[in-house]
C-alpha atoms as an extended CHARMM CRD file, in Angstrom:
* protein
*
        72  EXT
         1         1  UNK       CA              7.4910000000        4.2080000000       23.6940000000  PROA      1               0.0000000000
         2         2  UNK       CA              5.3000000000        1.1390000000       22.8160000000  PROA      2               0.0000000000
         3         3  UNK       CA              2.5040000000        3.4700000000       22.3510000000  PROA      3               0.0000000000
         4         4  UNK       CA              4.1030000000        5.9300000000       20.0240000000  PROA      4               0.0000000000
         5         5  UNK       CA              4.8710000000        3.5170000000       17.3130000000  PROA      5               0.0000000000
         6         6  UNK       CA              1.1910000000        1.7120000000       18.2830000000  PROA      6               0.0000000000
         7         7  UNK       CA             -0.1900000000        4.6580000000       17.5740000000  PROA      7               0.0000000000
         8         8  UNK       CA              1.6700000000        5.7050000000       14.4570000000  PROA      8               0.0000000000
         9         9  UNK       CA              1.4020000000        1.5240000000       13.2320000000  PROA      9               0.0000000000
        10        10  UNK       CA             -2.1850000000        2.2730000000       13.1650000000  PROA      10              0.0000000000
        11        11  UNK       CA             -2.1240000000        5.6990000000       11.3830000000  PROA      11              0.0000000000
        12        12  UNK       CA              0.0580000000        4.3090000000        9.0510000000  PROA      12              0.0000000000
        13        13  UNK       CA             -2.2910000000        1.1720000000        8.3490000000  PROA      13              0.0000000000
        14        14  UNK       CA             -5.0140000000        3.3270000000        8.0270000000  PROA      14              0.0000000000
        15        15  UNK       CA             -3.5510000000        5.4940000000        5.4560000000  PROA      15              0.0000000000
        16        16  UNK       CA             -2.6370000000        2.5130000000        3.2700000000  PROA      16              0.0000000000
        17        17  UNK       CA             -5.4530000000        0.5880000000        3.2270000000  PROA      17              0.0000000000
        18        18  UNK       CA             -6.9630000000        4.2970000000        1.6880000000  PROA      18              0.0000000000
        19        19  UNK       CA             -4.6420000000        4.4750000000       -0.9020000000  PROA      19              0.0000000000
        20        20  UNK       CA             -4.8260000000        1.3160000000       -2.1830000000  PROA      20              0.0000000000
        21        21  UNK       CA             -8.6060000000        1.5470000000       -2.2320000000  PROA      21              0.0000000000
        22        22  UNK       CA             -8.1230000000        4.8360000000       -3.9080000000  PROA      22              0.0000000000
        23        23  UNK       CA             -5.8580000000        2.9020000000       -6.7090000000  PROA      23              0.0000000000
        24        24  UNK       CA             -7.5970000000        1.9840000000       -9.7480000000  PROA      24              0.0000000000
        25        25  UNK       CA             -8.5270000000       -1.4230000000      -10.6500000000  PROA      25              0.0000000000
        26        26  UNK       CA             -7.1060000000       -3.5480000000      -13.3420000000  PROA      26              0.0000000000
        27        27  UNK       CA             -9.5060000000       -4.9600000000      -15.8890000000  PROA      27              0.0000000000
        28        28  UNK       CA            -11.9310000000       -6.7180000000      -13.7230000000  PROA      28              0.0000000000
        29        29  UNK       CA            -11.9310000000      -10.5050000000      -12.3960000000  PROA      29              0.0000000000
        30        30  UNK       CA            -11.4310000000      -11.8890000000      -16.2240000000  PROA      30              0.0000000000
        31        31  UNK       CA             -7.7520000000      -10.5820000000      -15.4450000000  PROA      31              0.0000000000
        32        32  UNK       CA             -6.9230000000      -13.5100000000      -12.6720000000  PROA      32              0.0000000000
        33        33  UNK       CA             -8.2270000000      -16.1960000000      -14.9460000000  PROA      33              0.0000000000
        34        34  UNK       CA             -5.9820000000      -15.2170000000      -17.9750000000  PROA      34              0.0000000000
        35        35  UNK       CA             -8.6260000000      -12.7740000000      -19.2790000000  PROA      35              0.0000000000
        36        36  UNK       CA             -6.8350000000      -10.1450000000      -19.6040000000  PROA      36              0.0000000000
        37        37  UNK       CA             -5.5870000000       -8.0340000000      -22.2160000000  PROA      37              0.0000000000
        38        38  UNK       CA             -2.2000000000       -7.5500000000      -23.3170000000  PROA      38              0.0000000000
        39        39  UNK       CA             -2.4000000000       -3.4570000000      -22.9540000000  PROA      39              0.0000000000
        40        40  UNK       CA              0.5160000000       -2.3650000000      -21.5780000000  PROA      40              0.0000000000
        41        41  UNK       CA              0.9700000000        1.0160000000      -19.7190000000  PROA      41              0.0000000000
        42        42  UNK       CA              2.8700000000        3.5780000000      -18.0550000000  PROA      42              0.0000000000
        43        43  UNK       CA              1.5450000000        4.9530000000      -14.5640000000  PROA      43              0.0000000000
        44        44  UNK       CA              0.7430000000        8.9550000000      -14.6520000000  PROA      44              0.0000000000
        45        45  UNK       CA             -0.0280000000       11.7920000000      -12.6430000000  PROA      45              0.0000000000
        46        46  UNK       CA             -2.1510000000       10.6520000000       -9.0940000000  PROA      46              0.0000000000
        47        47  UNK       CA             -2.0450000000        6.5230000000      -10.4190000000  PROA      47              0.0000000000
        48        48  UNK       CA              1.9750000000        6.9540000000       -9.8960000000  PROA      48              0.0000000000
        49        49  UNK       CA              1.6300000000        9.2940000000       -6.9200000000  PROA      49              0.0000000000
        50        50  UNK       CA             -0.2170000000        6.5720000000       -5.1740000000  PROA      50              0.0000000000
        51        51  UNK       CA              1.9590000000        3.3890000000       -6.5280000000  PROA      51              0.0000000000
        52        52  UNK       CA              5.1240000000        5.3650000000       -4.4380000000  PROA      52              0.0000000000
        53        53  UNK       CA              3.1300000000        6.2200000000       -1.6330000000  PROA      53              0.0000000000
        54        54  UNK       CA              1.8640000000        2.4430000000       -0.9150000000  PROA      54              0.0000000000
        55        55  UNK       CA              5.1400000000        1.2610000000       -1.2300000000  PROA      55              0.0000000000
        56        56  UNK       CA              6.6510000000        4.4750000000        0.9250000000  PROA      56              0.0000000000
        57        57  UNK       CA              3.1690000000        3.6910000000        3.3910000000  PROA      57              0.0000000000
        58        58  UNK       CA              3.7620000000       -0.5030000000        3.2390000000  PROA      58              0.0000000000
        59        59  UNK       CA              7.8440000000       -0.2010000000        3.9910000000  PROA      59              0.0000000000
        60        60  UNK       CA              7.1900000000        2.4220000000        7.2070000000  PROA      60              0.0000000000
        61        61  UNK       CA              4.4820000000       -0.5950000000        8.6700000000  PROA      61              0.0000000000
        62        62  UNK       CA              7.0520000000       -3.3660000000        8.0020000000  PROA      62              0.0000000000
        63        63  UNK       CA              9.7760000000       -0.7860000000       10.0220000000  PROA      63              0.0000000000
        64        64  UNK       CA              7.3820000000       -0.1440000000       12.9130000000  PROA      64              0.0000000000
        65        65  UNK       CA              6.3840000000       -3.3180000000       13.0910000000  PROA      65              0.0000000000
        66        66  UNK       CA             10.0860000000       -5.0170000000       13.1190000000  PROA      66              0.0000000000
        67        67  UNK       CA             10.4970000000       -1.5640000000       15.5650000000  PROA      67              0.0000000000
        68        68  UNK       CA              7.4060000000       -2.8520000000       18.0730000000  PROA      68              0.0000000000
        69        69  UNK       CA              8.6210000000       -6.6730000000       17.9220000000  PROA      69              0.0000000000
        70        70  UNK       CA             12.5920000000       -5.2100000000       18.9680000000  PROA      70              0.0000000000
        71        71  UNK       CA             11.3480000000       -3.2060000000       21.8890000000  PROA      71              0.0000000000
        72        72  UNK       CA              9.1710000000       -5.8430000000       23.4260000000  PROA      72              0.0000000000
């Protein structure tokens, strides 16, 4: 059973560590240091598609991972 959910941890962290590389970027590093601009906007079309599916991708680690630390 450890295995399984190994396994699947690892597909899973591979998977979102490609979709938030696939995400795009914000306005550059001028945005940490206050550089940013004050444009606001709403996600669309593959930019929201992949904002659900890190968070989906990011709460099935945390499970697998509380799931691997219950069965040991």
């Amino acid at each position: 059973m450890k295995e399984i959910i190994l396994i699947f941890q690892v597909l899973v962290s591979i998977s979102l560590v490609i979709v938030i590389l696939l995400q795009q970027r914000g306005t550059g590093v001028g945005a940490a240091f206050g550089g940013g601009g004050a444009v606001y906007r709403s996600k669309r079309g593959v930019e929201k598609l992949l904002y659900y599916t890190t968070i989906i991708l990011g709460i099935i680690f945390a499970a697998l991972a509380l799931s691997f630390i219950l069965i040991i």
